[in-house]
C-alpha positions as CSV (number, residue, x, y, z in Angstrom):
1,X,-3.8,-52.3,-11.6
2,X,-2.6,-49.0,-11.9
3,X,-3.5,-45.4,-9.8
4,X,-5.6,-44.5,-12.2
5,X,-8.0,-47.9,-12.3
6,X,-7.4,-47.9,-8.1
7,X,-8.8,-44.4,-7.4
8,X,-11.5,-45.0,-9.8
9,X,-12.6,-48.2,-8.6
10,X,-12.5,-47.1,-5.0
11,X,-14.5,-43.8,-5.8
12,X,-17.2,-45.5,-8.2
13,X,-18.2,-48.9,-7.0
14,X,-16.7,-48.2,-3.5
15,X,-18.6,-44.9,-2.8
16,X,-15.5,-43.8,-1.0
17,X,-15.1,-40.1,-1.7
18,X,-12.1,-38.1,-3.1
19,X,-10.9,-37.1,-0.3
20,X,-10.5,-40.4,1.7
21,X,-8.9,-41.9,-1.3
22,X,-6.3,-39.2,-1.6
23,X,-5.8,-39.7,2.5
24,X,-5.4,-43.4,2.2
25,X,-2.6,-43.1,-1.0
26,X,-1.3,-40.4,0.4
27,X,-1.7,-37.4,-2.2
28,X,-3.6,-34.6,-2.7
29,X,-6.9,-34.6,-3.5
30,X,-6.3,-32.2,-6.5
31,X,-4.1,-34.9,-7.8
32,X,-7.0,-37.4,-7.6
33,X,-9.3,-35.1,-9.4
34,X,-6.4,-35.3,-12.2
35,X,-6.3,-38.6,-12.7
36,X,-10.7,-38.8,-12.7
37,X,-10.3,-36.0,-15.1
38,X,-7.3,-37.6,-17.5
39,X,-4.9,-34.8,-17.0
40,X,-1.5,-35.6,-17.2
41,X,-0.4,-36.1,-13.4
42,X,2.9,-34.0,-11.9
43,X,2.2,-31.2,-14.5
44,X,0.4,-28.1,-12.6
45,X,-1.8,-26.1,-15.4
46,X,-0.3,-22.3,-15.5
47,X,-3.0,-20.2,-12.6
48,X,-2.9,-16.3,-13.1
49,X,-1.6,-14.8,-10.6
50,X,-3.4,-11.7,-9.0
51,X,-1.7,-8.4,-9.4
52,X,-0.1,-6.8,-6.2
53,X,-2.7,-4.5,-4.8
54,X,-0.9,-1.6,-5.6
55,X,-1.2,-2.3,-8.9
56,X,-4.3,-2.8,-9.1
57,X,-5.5,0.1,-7.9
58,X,-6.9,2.8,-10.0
59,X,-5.0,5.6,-8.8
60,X,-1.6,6.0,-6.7
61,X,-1.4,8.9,-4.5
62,X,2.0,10.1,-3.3
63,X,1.7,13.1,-0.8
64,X,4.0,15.2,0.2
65,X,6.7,14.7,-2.1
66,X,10.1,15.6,-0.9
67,X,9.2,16.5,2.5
68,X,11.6,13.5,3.0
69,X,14.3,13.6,0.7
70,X,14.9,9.9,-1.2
71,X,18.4,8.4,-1.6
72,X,19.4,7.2,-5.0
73,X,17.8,3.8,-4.6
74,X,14.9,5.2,-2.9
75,X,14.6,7.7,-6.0
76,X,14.8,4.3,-8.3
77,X,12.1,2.8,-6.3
78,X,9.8,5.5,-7.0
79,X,10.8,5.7,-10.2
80,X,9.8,2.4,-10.8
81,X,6.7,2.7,-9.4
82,X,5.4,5.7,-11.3
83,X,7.2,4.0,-14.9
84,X,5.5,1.0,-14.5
85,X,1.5,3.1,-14.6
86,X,2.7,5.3,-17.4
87,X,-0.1,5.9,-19.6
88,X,-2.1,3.0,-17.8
89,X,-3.1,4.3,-14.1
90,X,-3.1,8.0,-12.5
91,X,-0.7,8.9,-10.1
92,X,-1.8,12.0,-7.9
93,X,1.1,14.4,-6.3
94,X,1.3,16.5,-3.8
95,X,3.7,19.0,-3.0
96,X,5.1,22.2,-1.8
97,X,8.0,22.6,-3.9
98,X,8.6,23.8,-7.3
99,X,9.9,21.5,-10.5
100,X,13.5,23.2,-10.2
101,X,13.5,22.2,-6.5
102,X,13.1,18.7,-7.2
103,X,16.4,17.2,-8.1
104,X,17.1,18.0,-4.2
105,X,14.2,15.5,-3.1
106,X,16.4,13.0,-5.3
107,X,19.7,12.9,-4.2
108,X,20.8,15.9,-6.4
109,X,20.8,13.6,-9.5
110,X,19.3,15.4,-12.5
111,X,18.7,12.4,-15.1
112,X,16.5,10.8,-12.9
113,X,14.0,14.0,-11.8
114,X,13.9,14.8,-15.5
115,X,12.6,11.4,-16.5
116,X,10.3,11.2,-13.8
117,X,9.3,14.8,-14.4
118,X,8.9,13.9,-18.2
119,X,6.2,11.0,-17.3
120,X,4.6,13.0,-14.7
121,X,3.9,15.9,-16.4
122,X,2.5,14.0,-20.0
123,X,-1.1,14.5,-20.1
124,X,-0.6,15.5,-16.8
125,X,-3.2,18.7,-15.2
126,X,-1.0,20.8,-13.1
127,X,-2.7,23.0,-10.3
128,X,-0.7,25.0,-8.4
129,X,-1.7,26.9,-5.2
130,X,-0.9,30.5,-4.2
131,X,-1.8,31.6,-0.7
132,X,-2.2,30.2,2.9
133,X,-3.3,26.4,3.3
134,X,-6.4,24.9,4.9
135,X,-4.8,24.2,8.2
136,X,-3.4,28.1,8.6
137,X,-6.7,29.6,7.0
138,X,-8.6,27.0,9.7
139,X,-6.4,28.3,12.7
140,X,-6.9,31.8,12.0
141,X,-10.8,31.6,11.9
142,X,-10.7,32.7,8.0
143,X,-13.0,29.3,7.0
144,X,-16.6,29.7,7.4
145,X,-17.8,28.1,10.5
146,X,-14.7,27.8,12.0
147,X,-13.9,29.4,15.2
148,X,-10.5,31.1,15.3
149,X,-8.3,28.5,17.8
150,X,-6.1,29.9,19.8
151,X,-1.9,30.6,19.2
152,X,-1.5,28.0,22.4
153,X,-2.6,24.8,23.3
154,X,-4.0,24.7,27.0
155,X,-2.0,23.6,29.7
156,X,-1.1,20.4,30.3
157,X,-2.6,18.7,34.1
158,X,0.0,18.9,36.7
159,X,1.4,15.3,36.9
160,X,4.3,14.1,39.7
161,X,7.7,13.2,38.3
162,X,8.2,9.7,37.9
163,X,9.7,7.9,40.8
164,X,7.6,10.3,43.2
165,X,4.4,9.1,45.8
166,X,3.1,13.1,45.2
167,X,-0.6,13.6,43.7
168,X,-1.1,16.6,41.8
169,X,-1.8,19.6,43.7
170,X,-5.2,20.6,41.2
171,X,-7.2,17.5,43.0
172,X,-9.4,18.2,46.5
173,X,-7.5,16.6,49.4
174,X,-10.3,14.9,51.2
């Protein structure tokens, strides 16, 4: 007899279930479920493979652009990145320098900031800020409900240098 006429005569009139019949001819039980089914054995059916999250996600947010300046293959990378959602995803930017500033951020090399400028900027909304930020306007008590913080941090508690048995002179002595 062949595999096929074995598993199904072990799983029919034997009641034995798929998965002790794979165990005792030692495949899978996804290959049993083949042969019960007719598909052709050793041939694996194309699965669709999930996306990378990343691309998969509706929107891409890159903030603080060029605080860190990229090398050339770092500028690639982002390249990449930001080609490969063009017209399909949003990308969101942040950052605190101007477009001619930009070839800086990427390794002084001018072809590349144009062409990623060029797909950034199509159908692109562009809002730039003038003035202090949040976190200067929030220091200096200008938000509402905010309490102005003070220009120094409080001092640190006294601590002994490492190495040293000493307690810290702020605690009662008992």
């Amino acid at each position: 007899m062949d595999l096929v006429a074995v598993i199904r005569h072990r799983e029919r009139v034997e009641g034995v279930s798929r998965r002790e019949v794979a165990k005792s001819l030692g495949i899978s039980r996804n290959t049993v479920k083949r042969y019960l089914k007719g598909a052709p054995v050793g041939q694996r059916k194309p699965t669709p493979r999930k996306k990378p999250a990343l691309d998969r996600a509706r929107e891409r947010i890159i903030d603080e652009l060029g605080f860190v300046p990229f090398d050339r293959a770092g500028g690639e990378l982002l390249f990449n990145a930001i080609a490969a959602r063009y017209e399909r995803r949003s990308v969101l930017v942040t950052t605190n320098l101007s477009f001619s500033e930009w070839p800086k951020v990427f390794a002084d090399d001018e072809k590349l900031t144009t062409a990623l400028l060029d797909r950034l900027a199509d159908r692109a909304t562009i809002i730039t800020t003038k003035g202090k930020n949040f976190r200067m306007r929030r220091r200096q008590g200008e938000l509402p409900g905010s309490p102005a913080l003070p220009n120094d941090p409080p001092p640190l508690p006294a601590v002994a240098p490492a190495g040293t048995s000493e307690r810290p002179t702020s605690r009662k002595k008992r």
